[in-house]
Biopython code that builds the backbone (N, CA, C, O; Angstrom):
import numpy as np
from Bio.PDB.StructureBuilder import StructureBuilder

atoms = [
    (1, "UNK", "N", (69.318, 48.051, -91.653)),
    (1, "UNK", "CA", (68.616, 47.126, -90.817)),
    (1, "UNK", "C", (68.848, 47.422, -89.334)),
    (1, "UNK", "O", (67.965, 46.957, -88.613)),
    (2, "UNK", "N", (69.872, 48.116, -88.678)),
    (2, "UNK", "CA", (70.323, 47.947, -87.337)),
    (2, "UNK", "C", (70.057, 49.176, -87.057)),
    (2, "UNK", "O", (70.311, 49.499, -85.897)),
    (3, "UNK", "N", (69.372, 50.444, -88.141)),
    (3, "UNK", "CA", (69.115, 51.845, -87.718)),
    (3, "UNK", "C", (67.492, 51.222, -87.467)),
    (3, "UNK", "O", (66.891, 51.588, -86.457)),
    (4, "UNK", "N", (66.905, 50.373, -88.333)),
    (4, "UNK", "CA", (65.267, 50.012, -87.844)),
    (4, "UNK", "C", (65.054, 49.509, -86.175)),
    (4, "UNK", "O", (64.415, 50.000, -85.245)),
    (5, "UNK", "N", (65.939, 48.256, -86.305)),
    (5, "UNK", "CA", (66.226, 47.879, -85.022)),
    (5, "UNK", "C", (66.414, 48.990, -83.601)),
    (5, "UNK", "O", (66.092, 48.947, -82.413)),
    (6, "UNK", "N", (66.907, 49.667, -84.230)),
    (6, "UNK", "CA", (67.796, 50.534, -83.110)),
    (6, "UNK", "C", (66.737, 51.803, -82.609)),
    (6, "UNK", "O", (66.849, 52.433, -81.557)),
    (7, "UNK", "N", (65.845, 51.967, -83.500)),
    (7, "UNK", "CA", (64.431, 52.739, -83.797)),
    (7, "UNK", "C", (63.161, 52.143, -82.967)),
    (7, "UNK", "O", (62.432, 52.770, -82.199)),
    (8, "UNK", "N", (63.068, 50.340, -83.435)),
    (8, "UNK", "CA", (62.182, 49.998, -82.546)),
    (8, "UNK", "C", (62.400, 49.755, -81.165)),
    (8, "UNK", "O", (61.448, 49.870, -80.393)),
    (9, "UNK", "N", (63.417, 49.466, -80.787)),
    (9, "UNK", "CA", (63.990, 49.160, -79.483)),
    (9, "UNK", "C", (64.012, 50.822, -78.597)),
    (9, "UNK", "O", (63.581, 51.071, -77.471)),
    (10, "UNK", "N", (64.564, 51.597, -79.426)),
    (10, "UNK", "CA", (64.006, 52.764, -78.495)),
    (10, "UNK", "C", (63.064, 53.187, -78.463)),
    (10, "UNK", "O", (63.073, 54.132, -77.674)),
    (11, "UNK", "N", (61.843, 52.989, -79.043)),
    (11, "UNK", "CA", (60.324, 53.386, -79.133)),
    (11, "UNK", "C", (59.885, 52.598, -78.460)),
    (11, "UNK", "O", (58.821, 53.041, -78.027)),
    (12, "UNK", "N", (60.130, 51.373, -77.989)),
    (12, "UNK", "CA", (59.219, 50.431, -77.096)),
    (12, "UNK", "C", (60.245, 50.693, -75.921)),
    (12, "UNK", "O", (59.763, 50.261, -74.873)),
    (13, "UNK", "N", (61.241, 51.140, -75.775)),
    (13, "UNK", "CA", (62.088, 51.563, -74.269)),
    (13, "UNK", "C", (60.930, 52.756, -73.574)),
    (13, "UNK", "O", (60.378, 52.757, -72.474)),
    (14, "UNK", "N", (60.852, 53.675, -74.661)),
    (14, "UNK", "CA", (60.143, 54.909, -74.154)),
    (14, "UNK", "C", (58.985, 54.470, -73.918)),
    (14, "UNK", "O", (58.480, 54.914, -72.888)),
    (15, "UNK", "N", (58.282, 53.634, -74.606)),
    (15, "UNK", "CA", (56.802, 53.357, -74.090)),
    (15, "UNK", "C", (56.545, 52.451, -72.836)),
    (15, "UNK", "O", (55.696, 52.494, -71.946)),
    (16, "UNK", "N", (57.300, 51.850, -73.026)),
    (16, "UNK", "CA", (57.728, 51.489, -71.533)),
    (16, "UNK", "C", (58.064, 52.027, -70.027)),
    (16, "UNK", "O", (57.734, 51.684, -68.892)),
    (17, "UNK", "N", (59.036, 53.226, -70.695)),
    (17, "UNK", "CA", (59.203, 53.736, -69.479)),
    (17, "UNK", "C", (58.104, 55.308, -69.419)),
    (17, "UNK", "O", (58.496, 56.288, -68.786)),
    (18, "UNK", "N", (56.917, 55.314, -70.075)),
    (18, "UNK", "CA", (55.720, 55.969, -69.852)),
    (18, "UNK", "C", (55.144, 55.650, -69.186)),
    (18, "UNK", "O", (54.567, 56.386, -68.387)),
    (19, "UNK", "N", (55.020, 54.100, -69.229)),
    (19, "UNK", "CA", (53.775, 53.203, -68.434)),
    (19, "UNK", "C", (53.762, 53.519, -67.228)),
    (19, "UNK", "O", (52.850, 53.770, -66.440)),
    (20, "UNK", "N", (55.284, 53.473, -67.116)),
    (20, "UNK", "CA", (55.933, 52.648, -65.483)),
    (20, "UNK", "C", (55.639, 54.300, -64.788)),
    (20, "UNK", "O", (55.183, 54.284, -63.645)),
    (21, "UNK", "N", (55.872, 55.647, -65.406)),
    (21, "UNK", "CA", (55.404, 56.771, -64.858)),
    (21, "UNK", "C", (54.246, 57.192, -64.173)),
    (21, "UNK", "O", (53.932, 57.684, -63.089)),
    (22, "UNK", "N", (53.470, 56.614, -65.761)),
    (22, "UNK", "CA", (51.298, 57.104, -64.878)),
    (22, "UNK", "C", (50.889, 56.005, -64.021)),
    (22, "UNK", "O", (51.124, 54.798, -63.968)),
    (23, "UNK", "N", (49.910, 57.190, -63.102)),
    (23, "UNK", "CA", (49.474, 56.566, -61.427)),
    (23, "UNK", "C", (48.533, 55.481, -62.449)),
    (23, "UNK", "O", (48.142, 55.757, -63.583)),
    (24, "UNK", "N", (48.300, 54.201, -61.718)),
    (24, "UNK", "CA", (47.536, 53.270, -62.125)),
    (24, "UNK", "C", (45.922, 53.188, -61.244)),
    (24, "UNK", "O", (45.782, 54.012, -60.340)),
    (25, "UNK", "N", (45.309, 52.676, -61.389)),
    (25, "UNK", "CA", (43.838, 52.792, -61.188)),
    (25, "UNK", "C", (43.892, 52.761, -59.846)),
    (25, "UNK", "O", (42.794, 53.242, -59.568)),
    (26, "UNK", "N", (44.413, 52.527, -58.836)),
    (26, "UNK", "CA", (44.233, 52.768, -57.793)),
    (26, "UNK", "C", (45.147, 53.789, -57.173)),
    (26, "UNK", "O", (45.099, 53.815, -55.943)),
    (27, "UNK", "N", (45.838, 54.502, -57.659)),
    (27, "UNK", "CA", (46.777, 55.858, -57.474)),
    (27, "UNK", "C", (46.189, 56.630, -57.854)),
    (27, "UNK", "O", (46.831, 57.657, -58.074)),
    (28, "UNK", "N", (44.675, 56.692, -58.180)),
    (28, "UNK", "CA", (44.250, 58.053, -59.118)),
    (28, "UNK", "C", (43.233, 58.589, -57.921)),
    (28, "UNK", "O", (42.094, 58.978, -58.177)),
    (29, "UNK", "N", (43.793, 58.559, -56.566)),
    (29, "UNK", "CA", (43.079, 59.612, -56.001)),
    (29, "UNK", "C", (43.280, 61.277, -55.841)),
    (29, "UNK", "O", (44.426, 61.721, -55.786)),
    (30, "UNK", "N", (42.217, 62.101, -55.776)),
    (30, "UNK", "CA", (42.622, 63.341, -56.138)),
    (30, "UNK", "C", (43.842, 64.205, -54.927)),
    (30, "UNK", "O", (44.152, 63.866, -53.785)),
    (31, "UNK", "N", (44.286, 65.345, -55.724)),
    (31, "UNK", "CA", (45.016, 65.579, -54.686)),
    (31, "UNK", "C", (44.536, 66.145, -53.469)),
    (31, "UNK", "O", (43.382, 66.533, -53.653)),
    (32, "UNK", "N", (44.924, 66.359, -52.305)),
    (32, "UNK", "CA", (44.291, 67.044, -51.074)),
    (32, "UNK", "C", (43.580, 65.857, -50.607)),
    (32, "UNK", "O", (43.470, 66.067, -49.399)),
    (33, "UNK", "N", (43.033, 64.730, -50.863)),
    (33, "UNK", "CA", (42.289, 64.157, -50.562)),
    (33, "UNK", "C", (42.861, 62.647, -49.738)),
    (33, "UNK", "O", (43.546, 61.889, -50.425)),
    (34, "UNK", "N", (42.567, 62.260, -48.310)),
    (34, "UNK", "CA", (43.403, 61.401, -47.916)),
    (34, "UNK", "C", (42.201, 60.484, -47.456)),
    (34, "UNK", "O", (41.083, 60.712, -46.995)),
    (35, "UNK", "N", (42.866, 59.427, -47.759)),
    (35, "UNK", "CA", (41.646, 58.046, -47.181)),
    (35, "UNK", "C", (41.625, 58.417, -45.619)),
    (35, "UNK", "O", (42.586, 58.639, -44.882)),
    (36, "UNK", "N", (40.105, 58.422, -45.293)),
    (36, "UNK", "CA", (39.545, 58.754, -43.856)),
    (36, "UNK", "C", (40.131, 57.108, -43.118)),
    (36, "UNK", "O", (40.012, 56.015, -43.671)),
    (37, "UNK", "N", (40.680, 57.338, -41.926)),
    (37, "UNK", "CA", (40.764, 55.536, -41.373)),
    (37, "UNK", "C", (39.537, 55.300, -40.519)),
    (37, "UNK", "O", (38.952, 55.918, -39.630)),
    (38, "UNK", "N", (39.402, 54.253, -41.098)),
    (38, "UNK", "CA", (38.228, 53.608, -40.241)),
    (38, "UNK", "C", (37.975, 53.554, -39.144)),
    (38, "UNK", "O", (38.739, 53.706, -38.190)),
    (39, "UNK", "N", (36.478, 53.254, -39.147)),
    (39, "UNK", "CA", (36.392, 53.649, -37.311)),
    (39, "UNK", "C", (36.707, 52.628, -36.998)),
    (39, "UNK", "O", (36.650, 51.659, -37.755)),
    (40, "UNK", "N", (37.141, 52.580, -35.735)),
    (40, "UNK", "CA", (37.189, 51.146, -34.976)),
    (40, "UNK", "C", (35.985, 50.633, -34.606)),
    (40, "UNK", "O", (34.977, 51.230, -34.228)),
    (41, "UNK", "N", (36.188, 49.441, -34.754)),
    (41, "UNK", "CA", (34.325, 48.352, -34.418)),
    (41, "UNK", "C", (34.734, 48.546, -32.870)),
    (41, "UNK", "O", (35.815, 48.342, -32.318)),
    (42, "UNK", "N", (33.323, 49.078, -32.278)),
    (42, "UNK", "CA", (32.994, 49.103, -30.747)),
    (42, "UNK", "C", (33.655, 47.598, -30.122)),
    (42, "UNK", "O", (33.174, 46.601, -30.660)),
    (43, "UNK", "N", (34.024, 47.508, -29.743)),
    (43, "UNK", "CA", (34.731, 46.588, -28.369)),
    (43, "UNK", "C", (34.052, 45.647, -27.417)),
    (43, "UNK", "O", (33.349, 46.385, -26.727)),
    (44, "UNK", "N", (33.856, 44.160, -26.931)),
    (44, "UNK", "CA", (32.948, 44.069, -26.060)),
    (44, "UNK", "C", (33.346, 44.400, -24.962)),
    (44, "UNK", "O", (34.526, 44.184, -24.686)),
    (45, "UNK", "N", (32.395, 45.084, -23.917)),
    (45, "UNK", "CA", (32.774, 46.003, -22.668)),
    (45, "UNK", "C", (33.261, 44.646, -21.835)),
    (45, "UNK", "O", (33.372, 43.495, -22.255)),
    (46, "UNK", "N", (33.497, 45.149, -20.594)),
    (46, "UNK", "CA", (34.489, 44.166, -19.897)),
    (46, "UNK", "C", (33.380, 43.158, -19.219)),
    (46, "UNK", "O", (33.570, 41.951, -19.075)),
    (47, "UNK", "N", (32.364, 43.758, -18.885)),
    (47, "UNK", "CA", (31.027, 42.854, -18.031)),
    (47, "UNK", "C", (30.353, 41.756, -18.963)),
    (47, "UNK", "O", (29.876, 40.720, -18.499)),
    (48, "UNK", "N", (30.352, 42.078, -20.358)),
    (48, "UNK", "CA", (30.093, 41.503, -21.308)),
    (48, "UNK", "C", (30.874, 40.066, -21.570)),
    (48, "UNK", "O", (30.359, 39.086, -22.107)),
    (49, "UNK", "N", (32.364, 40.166, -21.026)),
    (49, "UNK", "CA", (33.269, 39.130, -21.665)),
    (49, "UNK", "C", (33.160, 38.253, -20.423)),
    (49, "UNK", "O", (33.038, 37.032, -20.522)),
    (50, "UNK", "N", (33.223, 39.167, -18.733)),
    (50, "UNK", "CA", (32.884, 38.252, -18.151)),
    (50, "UNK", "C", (31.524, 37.629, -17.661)),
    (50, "UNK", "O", (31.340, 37.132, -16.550)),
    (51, "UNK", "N", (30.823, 37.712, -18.436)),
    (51, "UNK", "CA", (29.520, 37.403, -18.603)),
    (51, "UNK", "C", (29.321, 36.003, -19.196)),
    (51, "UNK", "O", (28.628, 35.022, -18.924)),
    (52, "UNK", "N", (30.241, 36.338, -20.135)),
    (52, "UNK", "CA", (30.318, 35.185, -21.304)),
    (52, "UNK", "C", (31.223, 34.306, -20.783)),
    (52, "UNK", "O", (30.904, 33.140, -21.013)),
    (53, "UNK", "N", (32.229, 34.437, -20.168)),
    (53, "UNK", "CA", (32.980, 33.247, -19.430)),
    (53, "UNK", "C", (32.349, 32.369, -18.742)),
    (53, "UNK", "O", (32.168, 31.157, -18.860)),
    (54, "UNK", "N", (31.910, 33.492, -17.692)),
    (54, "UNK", "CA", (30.746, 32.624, -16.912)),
    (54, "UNK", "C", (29.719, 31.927, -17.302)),
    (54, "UNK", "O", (29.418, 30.958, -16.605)),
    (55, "UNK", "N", (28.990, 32.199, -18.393)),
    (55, "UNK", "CA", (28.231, 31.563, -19.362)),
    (55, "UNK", "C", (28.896, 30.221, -19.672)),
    (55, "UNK", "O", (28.499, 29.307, -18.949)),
    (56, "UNK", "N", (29.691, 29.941, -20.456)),
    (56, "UNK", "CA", (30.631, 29.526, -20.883)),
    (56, "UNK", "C", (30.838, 28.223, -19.559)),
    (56, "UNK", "O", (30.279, 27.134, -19.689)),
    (57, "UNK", "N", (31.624, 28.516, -18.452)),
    (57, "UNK", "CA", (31.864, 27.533, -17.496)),
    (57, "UNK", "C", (30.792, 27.214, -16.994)),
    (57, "UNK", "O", (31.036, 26.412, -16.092)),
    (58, "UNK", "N", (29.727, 27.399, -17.080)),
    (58, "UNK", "CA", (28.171, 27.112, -16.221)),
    (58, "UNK", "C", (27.702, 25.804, -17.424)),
    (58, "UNK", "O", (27.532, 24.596, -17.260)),
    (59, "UNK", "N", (27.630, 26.398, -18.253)),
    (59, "UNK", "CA", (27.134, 25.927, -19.121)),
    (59, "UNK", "C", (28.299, 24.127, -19.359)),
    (59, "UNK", "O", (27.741, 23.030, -19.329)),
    (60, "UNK", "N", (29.367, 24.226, -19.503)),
    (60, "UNK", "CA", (30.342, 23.369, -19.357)),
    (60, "UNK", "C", (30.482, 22.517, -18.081)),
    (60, "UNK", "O", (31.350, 21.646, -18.146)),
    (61, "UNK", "N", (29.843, 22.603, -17.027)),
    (61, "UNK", "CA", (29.763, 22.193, -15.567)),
    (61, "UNK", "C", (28.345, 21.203, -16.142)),
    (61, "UNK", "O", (28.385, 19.980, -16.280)),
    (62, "UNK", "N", (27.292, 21.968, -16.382)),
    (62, "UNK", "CA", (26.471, 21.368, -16.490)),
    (62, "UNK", "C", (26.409, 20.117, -17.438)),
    (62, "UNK", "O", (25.881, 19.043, -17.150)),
    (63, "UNK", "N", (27.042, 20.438, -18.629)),
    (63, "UNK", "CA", (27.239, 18.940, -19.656)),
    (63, "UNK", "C", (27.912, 17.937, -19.138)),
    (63, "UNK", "O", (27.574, 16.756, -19.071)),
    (64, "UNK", "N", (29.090, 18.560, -18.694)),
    (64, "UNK", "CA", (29.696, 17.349, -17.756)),
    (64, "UNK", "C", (28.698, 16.891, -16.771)),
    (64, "UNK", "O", (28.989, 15.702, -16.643)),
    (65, "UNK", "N", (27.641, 17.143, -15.958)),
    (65, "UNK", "CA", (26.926, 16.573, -15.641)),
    (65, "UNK", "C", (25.725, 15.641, -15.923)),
    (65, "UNK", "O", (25.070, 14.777, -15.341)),
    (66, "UNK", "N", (25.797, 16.459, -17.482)),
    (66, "UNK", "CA", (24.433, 15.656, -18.046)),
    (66, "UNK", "C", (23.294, 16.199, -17.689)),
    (66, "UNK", "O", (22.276, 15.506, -17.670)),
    (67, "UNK", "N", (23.273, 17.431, -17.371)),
    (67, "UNK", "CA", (22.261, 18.467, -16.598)),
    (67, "UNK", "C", (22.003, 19.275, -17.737)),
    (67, "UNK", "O", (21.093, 20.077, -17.525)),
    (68, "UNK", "N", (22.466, 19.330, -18.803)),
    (68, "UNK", "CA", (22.473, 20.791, -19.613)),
    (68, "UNK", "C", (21.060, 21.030, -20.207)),
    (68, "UNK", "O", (20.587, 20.215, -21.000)),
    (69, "UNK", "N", (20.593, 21.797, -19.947)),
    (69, "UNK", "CA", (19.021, 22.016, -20.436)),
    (69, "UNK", "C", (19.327, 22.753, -21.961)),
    (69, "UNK", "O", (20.393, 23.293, -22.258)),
    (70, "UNK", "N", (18.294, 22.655, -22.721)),
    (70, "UNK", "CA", (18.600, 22.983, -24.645)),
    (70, "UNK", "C", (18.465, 24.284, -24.274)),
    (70, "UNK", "O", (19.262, 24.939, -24.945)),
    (71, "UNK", "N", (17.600, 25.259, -23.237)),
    (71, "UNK", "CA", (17.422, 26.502, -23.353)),
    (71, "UNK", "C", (18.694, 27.341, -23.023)),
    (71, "UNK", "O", (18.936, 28.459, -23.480)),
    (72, "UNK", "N", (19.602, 26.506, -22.011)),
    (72, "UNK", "CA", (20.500, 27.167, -21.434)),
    (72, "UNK", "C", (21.767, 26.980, -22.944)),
    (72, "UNK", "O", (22.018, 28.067, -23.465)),
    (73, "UNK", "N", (22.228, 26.202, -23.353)),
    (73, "UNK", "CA", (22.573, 26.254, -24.911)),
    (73, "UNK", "C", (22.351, 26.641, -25.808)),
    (73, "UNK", "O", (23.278, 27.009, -26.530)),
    (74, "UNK", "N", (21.036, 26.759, -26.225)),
    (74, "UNK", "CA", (20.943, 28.258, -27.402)),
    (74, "UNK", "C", (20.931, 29.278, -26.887)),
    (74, "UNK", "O", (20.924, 30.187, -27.718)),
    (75, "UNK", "N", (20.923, 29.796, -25.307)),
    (75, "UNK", "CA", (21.225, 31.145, -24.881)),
    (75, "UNK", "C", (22.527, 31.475, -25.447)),
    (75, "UNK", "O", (22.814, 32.435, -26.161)),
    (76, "UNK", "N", (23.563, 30.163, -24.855)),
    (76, "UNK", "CA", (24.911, 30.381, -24.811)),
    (76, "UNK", "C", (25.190, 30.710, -26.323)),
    (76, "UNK", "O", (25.640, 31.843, -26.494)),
    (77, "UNK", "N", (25.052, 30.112, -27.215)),
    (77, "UNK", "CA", (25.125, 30.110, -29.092)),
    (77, "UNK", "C", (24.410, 31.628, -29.319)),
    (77, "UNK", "O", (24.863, 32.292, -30.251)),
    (78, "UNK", "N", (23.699, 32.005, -28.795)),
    (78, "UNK", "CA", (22.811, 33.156, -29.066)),
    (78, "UNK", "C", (24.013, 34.549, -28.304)),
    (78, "UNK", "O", (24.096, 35.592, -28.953)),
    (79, "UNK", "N", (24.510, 34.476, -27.506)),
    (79, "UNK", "CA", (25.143, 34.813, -27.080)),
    (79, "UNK", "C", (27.116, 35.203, -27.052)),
    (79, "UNK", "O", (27.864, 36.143, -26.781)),
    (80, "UNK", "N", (27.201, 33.641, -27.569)),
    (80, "UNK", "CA", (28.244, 33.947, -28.657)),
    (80, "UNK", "C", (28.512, 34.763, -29.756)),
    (80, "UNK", "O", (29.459, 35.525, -29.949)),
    (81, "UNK", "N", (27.387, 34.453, -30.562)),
    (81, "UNK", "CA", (27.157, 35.077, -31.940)),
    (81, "UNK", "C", (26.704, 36.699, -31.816)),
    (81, "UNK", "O", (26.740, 37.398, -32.829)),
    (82, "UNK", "N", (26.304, 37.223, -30.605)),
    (82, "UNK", "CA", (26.527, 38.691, -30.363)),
    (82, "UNK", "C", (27.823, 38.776, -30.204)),
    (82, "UNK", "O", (28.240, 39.547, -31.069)),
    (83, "UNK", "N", (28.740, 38.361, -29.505)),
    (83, "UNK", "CA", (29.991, 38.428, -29.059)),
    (83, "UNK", "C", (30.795, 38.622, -29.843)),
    (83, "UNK", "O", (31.920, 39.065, -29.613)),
    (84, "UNK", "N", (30.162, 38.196, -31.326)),
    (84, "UNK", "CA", (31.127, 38.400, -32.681)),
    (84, "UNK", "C", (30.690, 39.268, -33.728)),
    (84, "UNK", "O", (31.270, 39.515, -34.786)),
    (85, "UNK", "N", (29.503, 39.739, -33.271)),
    (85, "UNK", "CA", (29.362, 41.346, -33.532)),
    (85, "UNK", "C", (29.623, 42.534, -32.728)),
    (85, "UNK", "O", (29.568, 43.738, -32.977)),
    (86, "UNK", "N", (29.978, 41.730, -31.506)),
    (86, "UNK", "CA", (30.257, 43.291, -30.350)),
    (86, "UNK", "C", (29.062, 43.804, -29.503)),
    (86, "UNK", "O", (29.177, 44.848, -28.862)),
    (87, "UNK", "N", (28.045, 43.160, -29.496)),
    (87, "UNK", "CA", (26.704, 43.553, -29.331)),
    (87, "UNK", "C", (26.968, 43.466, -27.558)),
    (87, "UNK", "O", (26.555, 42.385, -27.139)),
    (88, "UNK", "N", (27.391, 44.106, -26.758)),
    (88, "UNK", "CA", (27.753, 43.865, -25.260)),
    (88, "UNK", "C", (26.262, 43.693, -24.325)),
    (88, "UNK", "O", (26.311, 43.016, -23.298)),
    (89, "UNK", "N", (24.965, 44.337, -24.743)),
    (89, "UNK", "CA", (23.735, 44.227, -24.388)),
    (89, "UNK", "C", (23.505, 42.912, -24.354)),
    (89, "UNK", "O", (23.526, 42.106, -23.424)),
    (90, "UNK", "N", (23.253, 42.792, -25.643)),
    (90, "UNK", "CA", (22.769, 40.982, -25.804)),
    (90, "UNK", "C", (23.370, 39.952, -25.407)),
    (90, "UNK", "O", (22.791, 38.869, -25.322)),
    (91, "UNK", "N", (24.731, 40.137, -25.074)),
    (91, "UNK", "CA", (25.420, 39.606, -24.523)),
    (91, "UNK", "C", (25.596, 39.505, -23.117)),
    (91, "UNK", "O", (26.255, 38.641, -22.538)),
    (92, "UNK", "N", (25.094, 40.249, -22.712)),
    (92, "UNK", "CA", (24.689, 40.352, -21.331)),
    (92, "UNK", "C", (23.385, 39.429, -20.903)),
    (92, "UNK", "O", (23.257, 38.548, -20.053)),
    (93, "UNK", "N", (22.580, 39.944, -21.749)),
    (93, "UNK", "CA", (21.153, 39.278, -21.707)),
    (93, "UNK", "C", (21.351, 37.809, -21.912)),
    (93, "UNK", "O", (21.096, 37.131, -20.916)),
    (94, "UNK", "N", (21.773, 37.125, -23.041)),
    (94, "UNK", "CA", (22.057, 35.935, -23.128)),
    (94, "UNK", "C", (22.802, 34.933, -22.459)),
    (94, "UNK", "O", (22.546, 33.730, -22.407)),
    (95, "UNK", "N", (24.159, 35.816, -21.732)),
    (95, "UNK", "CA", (24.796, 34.917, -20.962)),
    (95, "UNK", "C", (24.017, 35.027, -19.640)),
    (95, "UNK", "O", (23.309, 34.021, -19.603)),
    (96, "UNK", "N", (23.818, 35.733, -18.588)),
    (96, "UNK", "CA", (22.873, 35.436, -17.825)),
    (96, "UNK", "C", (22.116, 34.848, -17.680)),
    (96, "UNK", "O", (21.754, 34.509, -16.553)),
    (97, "UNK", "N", (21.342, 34.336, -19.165)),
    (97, "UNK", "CA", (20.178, 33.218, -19.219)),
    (97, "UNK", "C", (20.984, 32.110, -19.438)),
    (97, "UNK", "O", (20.634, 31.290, -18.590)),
    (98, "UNK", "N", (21.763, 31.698, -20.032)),
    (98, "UNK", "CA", (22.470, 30.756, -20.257)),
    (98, "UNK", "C", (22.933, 30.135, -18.867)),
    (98, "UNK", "O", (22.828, 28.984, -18.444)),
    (99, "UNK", "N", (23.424, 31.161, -18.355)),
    (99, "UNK", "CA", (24.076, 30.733, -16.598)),
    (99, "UNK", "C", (23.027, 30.466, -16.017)),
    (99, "UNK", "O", (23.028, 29.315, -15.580)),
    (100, "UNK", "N", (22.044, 31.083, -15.801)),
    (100, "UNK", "CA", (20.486, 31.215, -15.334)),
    (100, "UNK", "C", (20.164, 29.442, -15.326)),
    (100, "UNK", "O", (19.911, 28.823, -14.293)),
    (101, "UNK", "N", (20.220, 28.963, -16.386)),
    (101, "UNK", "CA", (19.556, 27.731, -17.185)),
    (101, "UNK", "C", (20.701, 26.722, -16.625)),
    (101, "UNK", "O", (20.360, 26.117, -15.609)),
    (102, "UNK", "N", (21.681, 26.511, -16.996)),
    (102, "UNK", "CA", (22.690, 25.882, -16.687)),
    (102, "UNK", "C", (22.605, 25.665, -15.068)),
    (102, "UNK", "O", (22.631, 24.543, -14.562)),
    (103, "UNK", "N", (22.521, 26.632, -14.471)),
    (103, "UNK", "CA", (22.181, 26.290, -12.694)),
    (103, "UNK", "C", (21.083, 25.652, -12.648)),
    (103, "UNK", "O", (21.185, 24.531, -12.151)),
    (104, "UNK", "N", (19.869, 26.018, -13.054)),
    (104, "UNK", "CA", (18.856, 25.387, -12.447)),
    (104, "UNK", "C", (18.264, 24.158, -12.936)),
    (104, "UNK", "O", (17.229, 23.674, -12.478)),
    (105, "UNK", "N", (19.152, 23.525, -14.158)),
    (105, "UNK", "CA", (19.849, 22.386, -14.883)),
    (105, "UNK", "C", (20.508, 21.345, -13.466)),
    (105, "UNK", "O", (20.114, 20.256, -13.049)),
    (106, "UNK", "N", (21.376, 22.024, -13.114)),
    (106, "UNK", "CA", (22.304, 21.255, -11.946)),
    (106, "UNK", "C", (21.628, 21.103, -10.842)),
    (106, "UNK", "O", (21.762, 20.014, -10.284)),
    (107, "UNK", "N", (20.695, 22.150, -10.193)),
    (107, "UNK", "CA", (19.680, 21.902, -8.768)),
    (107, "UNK", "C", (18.933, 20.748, -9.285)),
    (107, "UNK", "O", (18.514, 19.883, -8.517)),
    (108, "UNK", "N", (18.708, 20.684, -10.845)),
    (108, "UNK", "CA", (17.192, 19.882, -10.646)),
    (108, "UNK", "C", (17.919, 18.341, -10.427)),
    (108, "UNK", "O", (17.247, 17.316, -10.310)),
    (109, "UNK", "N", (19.227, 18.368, -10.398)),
    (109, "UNK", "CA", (20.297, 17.210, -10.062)),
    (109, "UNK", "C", (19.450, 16.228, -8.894)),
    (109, "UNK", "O", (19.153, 15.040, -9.014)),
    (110, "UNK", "N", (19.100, 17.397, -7.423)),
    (110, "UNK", "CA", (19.051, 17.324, -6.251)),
    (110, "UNK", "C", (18.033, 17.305, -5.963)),
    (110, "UNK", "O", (17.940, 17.423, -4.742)),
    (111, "UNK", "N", (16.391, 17.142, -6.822)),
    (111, "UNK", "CA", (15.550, 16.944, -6.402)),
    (111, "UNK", "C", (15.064, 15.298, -6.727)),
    (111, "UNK", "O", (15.252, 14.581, -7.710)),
    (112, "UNK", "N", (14.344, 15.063, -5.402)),
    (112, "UNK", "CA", (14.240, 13.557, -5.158)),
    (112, "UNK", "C", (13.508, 12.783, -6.568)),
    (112, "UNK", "O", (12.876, 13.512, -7.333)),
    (113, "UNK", "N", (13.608, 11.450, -6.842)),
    (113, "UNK", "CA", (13.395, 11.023, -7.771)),
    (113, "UNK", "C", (11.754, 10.736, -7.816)),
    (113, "UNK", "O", (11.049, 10.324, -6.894)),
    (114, "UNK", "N", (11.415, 11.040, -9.009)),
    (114, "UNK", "CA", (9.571, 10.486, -8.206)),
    (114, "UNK", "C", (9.405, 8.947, -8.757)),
    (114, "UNK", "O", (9.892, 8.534, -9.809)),
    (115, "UNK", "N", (8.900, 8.457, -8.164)),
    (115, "UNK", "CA", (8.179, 7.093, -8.147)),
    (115, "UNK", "C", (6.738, 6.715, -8.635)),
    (115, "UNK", "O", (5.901, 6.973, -7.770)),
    (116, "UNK", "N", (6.186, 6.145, -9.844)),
    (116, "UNK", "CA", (5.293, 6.041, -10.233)),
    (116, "UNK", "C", (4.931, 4.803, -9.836)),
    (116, "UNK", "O", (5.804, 3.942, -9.728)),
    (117, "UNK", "N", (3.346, 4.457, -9.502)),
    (117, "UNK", "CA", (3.098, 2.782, -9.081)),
    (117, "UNK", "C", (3.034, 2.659, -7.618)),
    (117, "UNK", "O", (2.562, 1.640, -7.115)),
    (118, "UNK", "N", (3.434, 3.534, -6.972)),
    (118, "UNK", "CA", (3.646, 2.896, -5.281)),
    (118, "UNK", "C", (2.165, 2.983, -4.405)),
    (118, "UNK", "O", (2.115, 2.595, -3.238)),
]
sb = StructureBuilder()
sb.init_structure("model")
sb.init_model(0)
sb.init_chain("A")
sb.init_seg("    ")
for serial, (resi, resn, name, xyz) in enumerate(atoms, 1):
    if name == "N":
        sb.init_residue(resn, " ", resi, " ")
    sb.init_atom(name, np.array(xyz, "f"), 0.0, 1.0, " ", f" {name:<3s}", serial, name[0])
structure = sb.get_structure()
């Protein structure tokens, strides 16, 4: 009984320590062959970020005023959402309009009130 024992216990030792030897499904790349590293995702350029700041505080000046026009806000959202693809063009384009909108949001502050009836 303790030579069976002693039989199965070393046949499942060895199969065991087979397992633990072969490369497993993700070790089975060939030899010579090395994972390429990824490219790096393009960067937003530096005019781009301060583009978007400025966007950003124009746009924030103006709500606090109660000036904020809807066009100058989906620039800014439109503009963000390049920003989180890296897109530095559109991002350019958008925050400019956004700032664009947001100012002329705040002038229209300063034009006289009109009067209907007089």
């Amino acid at each position: 009984m303790s030579r069976i024992l002693f039989t199965l216990t070393s046949a499942t030792l060895i199969g065991l320590a087979a397992c633990a030897t072969q490369p497993g499904p993700t070790a089975a790349a060939k030899p010579g062959e090395s994972k390429a590293a990824e490219p790096a995702k393009p960067a937003l350029s530096a005019d781009a970020q301060a583009a978007l700041a400025a966007a950003q505080a124009d746009v924030k000046a103006a709500r606090a005023k109660n000036a904020l026009w809807t066009t100058a806000e989906d620039a800014l959202k439109a503009a963000e959402a390049a920003a989180e693809k890296n897109d530095s063009a559109t991002v350019l384009m958008q925050a400019k309009r956004a700032s664009n909108q947001a100012r002329l949001g705040m002038e229209q502050l300063n034009y006289p009130p009109i009067r209907i009836g007089d």
